[in-house]
Structures are given as C-alpha cells and as structure tokens.
N, C-alpha and C positions, 0 to 999 in steps of 0.2 A: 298386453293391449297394444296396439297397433297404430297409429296417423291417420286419420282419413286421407283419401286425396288429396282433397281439399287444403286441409291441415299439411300434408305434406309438400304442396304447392308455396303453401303461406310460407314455412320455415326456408325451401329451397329458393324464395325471392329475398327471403333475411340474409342468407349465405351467400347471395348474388351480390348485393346491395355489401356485403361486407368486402366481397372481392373490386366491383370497382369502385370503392374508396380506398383501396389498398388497406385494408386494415384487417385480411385474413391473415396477415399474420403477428396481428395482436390479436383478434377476437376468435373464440371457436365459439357455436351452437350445434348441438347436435340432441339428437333422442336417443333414450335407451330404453326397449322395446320391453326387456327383461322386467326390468322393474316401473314403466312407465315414467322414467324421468325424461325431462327436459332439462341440458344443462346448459348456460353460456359462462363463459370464461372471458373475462378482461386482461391483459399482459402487457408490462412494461416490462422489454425486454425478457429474464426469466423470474421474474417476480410475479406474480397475480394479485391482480387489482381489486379485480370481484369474477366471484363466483355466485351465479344465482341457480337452484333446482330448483323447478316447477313438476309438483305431484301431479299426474291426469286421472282423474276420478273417474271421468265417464267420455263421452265422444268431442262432449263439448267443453267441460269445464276443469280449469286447471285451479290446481290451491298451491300458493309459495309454502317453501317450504323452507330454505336456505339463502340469505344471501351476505356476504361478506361484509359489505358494505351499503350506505343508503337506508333509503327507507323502507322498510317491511312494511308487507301486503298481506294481509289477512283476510281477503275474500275472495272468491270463486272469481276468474276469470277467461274471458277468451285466449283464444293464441296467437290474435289479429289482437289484444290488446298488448299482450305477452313482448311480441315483438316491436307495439311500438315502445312501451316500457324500456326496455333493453334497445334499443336505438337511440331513445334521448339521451341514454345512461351514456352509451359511447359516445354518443355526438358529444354530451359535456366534459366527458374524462379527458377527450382527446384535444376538446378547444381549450380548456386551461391548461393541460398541461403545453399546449403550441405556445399560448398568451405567457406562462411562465417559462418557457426558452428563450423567451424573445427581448426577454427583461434582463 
C-alpha cells in the first residue's frame, strides 16, 4: 500500500519541519511501502529514545502499533494526527533534555 499525495505531502512538511529545527539528525520518519509501516525514530546521539510504528490499514486510517516509550494509542488515527503526536513527542524530548543541560 502506497501514501496518498496528500499523505505524502503531510509526512514530507514533518521531514521539513525536522530539518529546520536541526533535529534531522536526531529524528527520522519515514514509510515503508512493503509492509505499510510508518516509522519515526528519536536519538540521543546513538542511543534511541523512541521508536514509534504506525500500521496503515486503509487510505485514511493508521493503528499504533509499537512505541518504545510514552503513552500508547490504541485507536485508528489520522496522519495529520500521526505527525502532530510525534512533534509534541520531539518538542518535549528535546526541551527537557535542553532544561536538564542547563542545570
């Protein structure tokens, strides 16, 4: 199963949004087409923080499947929710761990 446009538009302004924050190179997102997963990866340095898969069931709705850390999501979701989910996640990873450098 494949992205929509759409959907593909949505993940490639996630991946933008990662680059100017500088934090592509602590976060990846990416699809894998093969088996319809969604993955994002968290990294401090070469440690991983979290890992979240998102299963896509159909055109529109995705079901968690995996995530290392946090809280689990056990209902069907958008990919416009998807990614804001996984933004607050980096926005919080990355402000405490700045707040605790700083201390």
């Amino acid at each position: 199963m494949q992205l929509t446009q759409k959907q593909q538009v949505l993940l490639s302004t996630y991946q933008n949004w990662l680059k100017e924050n500088k934090l592509n190179n602590k976060c990846n997102a990416y699809f894998i087409s093969k088996t319809s997963m969604l993955v994002f990866q968290v990294w401090d340095l070469e440690k991983l923080i979290s890992e979240t898969i998102w299963l896509k069931t159909d055109n529109y709705k995705w079901e968690f499947y995996i995530k290392t850390l946090g809280e689990k999501i056990n209902k069907s979701v958008s990919l416009k929710e998807i990614l804001e989910i996984e933004k607050d996640f980096v926005i919080k990873t990355f402000k405490e761990k700045n707040a605790s450098n700083n201390t």
